[in-house]
PAMARTOR-681862 format. One record per residue (C-alpha): residue number from 1; residue in three letters; chain; z, x, y. Coordinates in nm, 3 decimals, always signed. Layout:
<pts>
{pt NUM 'ALA' 'A' {Z X Y}}
...
</pts>
This chain:
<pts>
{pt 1 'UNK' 'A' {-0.711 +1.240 +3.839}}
{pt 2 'UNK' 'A' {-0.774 +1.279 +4.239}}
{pt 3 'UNK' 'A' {-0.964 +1.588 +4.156}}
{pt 4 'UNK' 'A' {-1.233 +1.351 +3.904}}
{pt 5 'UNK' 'A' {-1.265 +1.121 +4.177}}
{pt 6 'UNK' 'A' {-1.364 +1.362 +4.369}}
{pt 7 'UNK' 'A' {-1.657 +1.453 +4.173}}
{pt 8 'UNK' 'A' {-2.001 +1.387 +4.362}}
{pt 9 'UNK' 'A' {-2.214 +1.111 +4.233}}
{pt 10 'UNK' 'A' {-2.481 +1.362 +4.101}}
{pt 11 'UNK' 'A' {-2.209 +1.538 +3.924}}
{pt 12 'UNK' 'A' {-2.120 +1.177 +3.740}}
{pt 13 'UNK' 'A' {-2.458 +1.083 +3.650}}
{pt 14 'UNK' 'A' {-2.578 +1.453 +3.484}}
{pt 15 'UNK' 'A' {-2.269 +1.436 +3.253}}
{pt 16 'UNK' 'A' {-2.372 +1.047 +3.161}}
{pt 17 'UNK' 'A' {-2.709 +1.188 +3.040}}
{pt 18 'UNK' 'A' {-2.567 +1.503 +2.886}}
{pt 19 'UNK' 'A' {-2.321 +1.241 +2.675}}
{pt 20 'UNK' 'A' {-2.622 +1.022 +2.637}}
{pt 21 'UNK' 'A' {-2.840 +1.283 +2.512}}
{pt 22 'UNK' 'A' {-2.511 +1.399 +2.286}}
{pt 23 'UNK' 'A' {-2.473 +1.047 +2.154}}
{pt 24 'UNK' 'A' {-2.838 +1.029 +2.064}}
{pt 25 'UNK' 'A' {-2.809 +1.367 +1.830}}
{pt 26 'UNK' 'A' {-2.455 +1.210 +1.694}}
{pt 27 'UNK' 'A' {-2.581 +0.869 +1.578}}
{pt 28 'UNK' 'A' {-2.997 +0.960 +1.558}}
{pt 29 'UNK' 'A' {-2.989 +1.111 +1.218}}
{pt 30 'UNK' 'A' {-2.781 +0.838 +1.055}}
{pt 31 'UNK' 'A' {-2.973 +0.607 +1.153}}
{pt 32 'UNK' 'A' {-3.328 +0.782 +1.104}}
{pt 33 'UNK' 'A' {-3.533 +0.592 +0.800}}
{pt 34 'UNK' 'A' {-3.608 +0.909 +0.701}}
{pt 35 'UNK' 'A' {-3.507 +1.262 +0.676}}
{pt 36 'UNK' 'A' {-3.684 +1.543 +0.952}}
{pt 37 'UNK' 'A' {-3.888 +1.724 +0.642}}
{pt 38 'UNK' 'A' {-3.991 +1.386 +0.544}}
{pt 39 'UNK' 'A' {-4.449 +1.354 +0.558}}
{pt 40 'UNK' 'A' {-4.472 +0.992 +0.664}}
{pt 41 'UNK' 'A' {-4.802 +1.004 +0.851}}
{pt 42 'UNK' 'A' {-5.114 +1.141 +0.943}}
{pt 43 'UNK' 'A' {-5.100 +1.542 +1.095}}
{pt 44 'UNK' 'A' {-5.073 +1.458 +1.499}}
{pt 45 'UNK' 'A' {-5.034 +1.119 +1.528}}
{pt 46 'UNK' 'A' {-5.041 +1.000 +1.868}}
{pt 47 'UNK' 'A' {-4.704 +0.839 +2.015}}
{pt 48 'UNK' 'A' {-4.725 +0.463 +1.931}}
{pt 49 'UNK' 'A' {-4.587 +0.133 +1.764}}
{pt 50 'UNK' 'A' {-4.563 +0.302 +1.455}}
{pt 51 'UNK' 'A' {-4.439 +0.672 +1.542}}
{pt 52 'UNK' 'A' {-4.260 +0.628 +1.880}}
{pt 53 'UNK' 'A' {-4.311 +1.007 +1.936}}
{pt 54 'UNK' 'A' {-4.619 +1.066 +1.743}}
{pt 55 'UNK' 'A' {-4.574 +1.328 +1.439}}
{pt 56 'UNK' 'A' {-4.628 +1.681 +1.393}}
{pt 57 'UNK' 'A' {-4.858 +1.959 +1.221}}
{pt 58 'UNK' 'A' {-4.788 +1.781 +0.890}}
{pt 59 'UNK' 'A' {-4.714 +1.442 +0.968}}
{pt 60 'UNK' 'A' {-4.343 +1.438 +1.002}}
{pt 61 'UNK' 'A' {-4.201 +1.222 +1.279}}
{pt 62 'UNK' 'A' {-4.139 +1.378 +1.584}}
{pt 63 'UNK' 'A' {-3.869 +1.106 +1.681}}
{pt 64 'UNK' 'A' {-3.631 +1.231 +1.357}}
{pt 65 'UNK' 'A' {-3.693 +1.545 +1.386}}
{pt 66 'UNK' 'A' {-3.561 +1.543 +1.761}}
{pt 67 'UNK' 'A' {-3.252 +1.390 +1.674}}
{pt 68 'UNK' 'A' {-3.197 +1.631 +1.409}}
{pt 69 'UNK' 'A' {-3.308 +1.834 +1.626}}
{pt 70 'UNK' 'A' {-3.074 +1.755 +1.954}}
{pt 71 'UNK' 'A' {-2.782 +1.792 +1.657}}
{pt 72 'UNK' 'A' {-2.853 +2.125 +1.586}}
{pt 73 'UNK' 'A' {-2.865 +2.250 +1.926}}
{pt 74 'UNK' 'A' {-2.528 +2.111 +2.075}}
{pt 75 'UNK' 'A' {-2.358 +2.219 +1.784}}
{pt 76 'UNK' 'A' {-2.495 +2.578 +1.784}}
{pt 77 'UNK' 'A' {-2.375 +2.567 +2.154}}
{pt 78 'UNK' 'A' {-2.047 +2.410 +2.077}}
{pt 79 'UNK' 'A' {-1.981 +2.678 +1.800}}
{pt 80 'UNK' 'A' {-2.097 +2.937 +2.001}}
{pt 81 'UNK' 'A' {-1.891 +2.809 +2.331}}
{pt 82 'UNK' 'A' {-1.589 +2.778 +2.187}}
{pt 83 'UNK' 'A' {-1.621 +3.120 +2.039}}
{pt 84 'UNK' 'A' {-1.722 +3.287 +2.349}}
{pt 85 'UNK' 'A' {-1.449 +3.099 +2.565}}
{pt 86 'UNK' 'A' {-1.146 +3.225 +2.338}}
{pt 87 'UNK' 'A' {-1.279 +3.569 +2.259}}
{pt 88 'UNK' 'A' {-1.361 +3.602 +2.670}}
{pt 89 'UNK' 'A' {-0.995 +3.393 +2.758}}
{pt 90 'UNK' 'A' {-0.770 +3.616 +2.466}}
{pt 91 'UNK' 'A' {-0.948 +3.953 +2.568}}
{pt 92 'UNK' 'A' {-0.927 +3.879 +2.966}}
{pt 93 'UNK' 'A' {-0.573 +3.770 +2.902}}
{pt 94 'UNK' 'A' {-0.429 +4.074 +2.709}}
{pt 95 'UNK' 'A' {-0.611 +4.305 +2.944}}
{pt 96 'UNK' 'A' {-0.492 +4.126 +3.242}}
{pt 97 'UNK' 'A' {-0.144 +4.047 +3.184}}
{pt 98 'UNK' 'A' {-0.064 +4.390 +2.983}}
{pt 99 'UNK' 'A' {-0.218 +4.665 +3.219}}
{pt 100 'UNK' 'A' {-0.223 +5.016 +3.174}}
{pt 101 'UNK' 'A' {-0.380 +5.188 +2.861}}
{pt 102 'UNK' 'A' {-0.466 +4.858 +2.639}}
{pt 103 'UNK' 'A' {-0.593 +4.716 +2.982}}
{pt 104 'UNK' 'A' {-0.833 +5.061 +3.012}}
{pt 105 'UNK' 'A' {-0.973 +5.007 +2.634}}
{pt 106 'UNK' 'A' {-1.065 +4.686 +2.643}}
{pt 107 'UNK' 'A' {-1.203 +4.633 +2.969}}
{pt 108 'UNK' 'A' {-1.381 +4.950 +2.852}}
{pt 109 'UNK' 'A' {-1.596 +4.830 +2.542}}
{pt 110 'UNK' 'A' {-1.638 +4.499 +2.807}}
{pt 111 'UNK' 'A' {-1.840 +4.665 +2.981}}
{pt 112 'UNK' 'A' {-1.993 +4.881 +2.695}}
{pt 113 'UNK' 'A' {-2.130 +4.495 +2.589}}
{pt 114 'UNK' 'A' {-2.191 +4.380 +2.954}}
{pt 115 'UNK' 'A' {-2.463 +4.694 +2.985}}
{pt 116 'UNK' 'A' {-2.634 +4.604 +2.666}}
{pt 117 'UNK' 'A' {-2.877 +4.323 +2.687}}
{pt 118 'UNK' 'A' {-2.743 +4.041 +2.541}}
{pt 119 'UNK' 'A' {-3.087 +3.931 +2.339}}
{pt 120 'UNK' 'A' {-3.127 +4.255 +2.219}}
{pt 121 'UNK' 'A' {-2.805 +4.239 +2.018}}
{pt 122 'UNK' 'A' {-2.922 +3.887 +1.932}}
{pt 123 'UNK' 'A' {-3.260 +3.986 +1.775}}
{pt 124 'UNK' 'A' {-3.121 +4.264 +1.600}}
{pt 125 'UNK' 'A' {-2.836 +4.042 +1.469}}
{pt 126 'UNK' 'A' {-3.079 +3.762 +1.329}}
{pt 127 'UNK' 'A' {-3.315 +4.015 +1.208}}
{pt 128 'UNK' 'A' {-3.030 +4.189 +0.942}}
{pt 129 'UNK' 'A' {-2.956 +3.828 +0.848}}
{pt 130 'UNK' 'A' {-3.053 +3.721 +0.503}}
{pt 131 'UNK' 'A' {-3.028 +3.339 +0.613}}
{pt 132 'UNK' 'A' {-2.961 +3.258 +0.958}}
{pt 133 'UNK' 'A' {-2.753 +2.915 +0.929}}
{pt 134 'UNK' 'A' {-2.619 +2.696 +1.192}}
{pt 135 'UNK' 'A' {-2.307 +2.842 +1.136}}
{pt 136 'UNK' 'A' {-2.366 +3.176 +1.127}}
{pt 137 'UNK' 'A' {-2.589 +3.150 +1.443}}
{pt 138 'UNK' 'A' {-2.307 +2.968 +1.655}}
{pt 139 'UNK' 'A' {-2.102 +3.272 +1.577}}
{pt 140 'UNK' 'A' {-2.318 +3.544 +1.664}}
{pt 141 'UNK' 'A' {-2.421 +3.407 +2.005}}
{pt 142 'UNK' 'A' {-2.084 +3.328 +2.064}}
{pt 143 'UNK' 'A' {-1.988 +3.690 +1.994}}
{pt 144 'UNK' 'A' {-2.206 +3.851 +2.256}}
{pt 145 'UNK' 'A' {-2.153 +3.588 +2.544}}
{pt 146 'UNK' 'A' {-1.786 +3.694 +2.563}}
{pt 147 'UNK' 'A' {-1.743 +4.037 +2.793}}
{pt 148 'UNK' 'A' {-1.860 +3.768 +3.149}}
{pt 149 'UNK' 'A' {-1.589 +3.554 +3.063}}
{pt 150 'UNK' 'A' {-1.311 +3.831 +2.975}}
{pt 151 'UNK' 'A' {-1.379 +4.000 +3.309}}
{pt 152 'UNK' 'A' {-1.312 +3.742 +3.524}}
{pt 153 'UNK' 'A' {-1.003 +3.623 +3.316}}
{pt 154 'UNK' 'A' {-0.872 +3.952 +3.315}}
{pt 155 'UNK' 'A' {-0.890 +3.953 +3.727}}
{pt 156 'UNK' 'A' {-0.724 +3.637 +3.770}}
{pt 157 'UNK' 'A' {-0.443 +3.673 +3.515}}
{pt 158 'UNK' 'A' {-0.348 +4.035 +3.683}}
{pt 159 'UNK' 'A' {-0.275 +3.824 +4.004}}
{pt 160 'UNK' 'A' {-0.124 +3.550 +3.836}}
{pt 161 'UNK' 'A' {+0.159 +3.804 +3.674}}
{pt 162 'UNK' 'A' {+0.240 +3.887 +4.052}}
{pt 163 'UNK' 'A' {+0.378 +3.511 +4.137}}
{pt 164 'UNK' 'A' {+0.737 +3.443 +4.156}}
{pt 165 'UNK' 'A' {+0.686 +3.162 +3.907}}
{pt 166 'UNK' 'A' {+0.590 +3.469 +3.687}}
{pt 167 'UNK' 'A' {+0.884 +3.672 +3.767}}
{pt 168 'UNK' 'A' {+1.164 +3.397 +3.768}}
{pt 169 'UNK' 'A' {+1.001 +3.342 +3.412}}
{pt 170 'UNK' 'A' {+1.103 +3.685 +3.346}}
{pt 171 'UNK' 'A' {+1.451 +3.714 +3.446}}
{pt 172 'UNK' 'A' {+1.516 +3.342 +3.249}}
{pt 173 'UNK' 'A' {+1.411 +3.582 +2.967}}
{pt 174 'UNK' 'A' {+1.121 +3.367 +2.851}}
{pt 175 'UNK' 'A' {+0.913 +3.611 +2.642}}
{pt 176 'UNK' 'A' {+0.535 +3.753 +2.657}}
{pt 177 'UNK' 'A' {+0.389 +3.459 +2.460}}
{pt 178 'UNK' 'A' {+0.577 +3.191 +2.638}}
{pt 179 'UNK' 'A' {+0.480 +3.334 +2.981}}
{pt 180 'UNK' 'A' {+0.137 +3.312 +2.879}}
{pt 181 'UNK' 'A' {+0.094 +2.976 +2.752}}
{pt 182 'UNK' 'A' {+0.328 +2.820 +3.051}}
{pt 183 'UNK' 'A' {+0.302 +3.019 +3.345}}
{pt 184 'UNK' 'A' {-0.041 +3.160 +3.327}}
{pt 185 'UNK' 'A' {-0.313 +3.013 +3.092}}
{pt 186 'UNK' 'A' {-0.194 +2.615 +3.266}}
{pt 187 'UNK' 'A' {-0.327 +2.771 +3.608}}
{pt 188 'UNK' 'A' {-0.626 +2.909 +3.473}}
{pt 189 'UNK' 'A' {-0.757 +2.571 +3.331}}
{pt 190 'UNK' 'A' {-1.043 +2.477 +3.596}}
{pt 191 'UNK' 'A' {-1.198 +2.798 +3.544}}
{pt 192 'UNK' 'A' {-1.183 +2.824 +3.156}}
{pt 193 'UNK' 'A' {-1.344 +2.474 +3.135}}
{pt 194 'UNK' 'A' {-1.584 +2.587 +3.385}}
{pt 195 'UNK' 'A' {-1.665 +2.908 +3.182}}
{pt 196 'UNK' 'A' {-1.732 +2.683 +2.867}}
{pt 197 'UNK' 'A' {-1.963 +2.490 +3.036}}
{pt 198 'UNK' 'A' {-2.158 +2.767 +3.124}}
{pt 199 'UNK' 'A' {-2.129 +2.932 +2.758}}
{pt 200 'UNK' 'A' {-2.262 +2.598 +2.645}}
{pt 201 'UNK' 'A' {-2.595 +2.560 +2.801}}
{pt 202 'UNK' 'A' {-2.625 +2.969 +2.778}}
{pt 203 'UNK' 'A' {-2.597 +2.912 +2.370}}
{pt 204 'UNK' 'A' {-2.868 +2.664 +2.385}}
{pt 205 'UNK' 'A' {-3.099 +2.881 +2.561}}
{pt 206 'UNK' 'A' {-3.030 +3.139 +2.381}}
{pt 207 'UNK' 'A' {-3.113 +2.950 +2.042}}
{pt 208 'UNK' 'A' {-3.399 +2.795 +2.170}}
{pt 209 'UNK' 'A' {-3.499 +3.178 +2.298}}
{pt 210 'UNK' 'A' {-3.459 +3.308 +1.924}}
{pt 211 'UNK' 'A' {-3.638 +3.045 +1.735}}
{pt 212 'UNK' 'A' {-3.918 +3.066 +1.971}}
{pt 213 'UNK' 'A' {-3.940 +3.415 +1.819}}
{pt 214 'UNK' 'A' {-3.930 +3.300 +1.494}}
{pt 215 'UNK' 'A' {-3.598 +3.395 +1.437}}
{pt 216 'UNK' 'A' {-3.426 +2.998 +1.471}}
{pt 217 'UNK' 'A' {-3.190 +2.824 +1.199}}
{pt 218 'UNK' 'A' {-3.317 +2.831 +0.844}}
{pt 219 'UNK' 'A' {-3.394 +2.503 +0.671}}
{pt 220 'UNK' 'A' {-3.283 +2.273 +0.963}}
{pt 221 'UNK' 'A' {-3.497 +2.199 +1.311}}
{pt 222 'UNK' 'A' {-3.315 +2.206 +1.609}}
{pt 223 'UNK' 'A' {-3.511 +2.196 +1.951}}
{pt 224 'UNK' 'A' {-3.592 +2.585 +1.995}}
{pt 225 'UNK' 'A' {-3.740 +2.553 +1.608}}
{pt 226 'UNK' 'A' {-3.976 +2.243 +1.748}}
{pt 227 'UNK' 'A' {-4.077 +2.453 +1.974}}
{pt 228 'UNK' 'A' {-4.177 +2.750 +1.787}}
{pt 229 'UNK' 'A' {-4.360 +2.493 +1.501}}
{pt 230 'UNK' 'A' {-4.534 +2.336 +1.853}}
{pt 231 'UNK' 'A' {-4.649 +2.718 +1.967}}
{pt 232 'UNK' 'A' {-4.787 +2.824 +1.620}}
{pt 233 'UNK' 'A' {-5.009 +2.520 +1.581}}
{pt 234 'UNK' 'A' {-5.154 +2.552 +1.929}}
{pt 235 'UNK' 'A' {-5.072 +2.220 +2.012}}
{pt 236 'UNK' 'A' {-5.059 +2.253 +2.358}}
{pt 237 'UNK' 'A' {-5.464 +2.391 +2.335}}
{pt 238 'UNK' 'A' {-5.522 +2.139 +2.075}}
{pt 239 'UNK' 'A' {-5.356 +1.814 +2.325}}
{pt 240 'UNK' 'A' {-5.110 +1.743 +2.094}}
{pt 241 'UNK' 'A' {-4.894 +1.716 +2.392}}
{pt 242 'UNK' 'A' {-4.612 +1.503 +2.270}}
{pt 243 'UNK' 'A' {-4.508 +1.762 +1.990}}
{pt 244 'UNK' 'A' {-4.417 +2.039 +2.290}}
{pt 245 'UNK' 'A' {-4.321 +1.835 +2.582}}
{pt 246 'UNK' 'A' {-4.064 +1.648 +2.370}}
{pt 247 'UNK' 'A' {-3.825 +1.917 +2.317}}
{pt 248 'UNK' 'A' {-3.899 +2.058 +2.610}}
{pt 249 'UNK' 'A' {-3.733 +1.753 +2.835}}
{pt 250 'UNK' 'A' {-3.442 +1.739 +2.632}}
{pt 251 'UNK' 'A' {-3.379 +2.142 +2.646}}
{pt 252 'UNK' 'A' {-3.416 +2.091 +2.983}}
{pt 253 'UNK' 'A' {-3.222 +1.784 +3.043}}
{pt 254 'UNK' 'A' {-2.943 +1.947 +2.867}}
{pt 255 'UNK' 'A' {-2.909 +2.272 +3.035}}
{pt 256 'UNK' 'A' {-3.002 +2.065 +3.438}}
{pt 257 'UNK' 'A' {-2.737 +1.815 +3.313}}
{pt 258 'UNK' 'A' {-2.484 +2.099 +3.222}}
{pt 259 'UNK' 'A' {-2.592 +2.360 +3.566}}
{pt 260 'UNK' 'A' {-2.490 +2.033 +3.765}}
{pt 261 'UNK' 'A' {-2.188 +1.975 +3.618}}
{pt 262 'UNK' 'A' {-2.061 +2.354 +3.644}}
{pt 263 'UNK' 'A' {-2.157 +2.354 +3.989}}
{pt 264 'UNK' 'A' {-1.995 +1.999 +4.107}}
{pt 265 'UNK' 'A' {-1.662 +2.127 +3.881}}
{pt 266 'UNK' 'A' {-1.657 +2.450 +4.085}}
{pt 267 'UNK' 'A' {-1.703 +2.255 +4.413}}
{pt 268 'UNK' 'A' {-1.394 +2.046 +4.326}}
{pt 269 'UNK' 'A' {-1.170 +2.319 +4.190}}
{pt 270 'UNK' 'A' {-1.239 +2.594 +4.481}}
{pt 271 'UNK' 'A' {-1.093 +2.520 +4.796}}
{pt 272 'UNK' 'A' {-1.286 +2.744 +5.000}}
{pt 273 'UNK' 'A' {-1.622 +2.578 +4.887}}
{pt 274 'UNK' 'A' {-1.442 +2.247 +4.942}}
{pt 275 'UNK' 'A' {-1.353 +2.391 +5.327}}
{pt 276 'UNK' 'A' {-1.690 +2.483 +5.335}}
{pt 277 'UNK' 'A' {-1.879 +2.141 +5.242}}
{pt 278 'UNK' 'A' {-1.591 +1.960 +5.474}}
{pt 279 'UNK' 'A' {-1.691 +2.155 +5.763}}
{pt 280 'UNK' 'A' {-2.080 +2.137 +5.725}}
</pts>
């Protein structure tokens, strides 16, 4: 509790417009008049009474679709956060707390995935898809955005087994799971939240990245797909500004929101950049 008080205004007011921005994609499509695939006006209507955000290409609202939209993305980076936490936290773990020849292998195909480029495994991933679903797009981010997180785990766990907390668990005979859970993973907390937050607004980016390639969600917009529909219809040459710029603030309110919050939790939780900000 001390340490959330401690959080910097800025810190405070990015994660009220992340949760703001959240709440909008929660309750938005329930209480759109109309679905996102829905034609209710004219191709590029301006932002007005009518259409608050104008419509698109073929009329559909560009308000819906946003919140659809805003939906799709958080829960592609949810999916794809929480995969990339655990695989990165369970990997770093294992290698950490076992050592020797299980510690070699898989800190060895780590780095095998740390030297290939992320996005190329990515495009080659959606491109073998038959249908690229929500789902199954979550997952496959989340698969590659692992090896970061394992690495780091994997250094702070070997120094964690050192502690005498560690070793009096030992000798009380408390076994390798127990250890784990109690005496390691507890201390580890700040950073594994920290490492989600940054998996988070990575997914994101990295859907909006694929879709802009054509390669986004099938059958369901999200904010990298508005983008892409934005591109292909020149709007941008055309003035349609509203149908770019839209998801454009909200991708990067997201990810801003998110960088600020990962920074302000590392302030709190590091005591040497806590020294450091005391003393300047």
């Amino acid at each position: 509790m001390n340490r959330l008080r401690a959080l910097p205004p800025h810190c405070l007011a990015a994660a009220a417009v992340f949760l703001a921005i959240a709440a909008a994609g929660l309750v938005g499509p329930l209480a759109a008049p109309a679905g996102p695939g829905e034609l209710l006006g004219g191709p590029f209507t301006p932002p007005g009474a009518e259409y608050l955000l104008g419509t698109d290409h073929l009329g559909r609202s560009v308000a819906i679709q946003l919140v659809h939209g805003i939906r799709t993305s958080l829960y592609i980076g949810l999916l794809a956060g929480v995969t990339g936490t655990v695989v990165g936290v369970v990997v770093g773990t294992l290698a950490g707390y076992r050592g020797g020849l299980l510690d070699e292998i898989l800190m060895g195909f780590t780095n095998i995935m740390i030297t290939v480029p992320a996005i190329i495994v990515l495009l080659l991933l959606s491109i073998s898809l038959d249908t690229r679903s929500v789902t199954v797009m979550g997952l496959c981010i989340g698969a590659v955005s692992w090896p970061w997180t394992a690495r780091a785990v994997r250094s702070q766990i070997a120094s964690l087994r050192e502690r005498e907390h560690v070793d009096i668990a030992r000798l009380s005979g408390s076994g390798t799971w127990r250890i784990i859970t109690v005496e390691l993973l507890p201390y580890m907390m700040s950073y594994i939240v920290m490492a989600f937050v940054i998996q988070l607004y990575g997914a994101i980016l990295a859907e909006a990245a694929l879709s802009l390639l054509g390669l986004g969600p099938s059958g369901t917009p999200s904010l990298g797909v508005m983008l892409h529909w934005a591109i292909a219809w020149e709007s941008i040459r055309g003035g349609q500004w509203w149908v770019f710029l839209t998801p454009t603030v909200f991708i990067t309110a997201i990810t801003f929101s998110l960088l600020l919050v990962q920074s302000s939790l590392d302030s709190v939780f590091n005591p040497r950049l806590r020294a450091r900000k005391a003393a300047r």
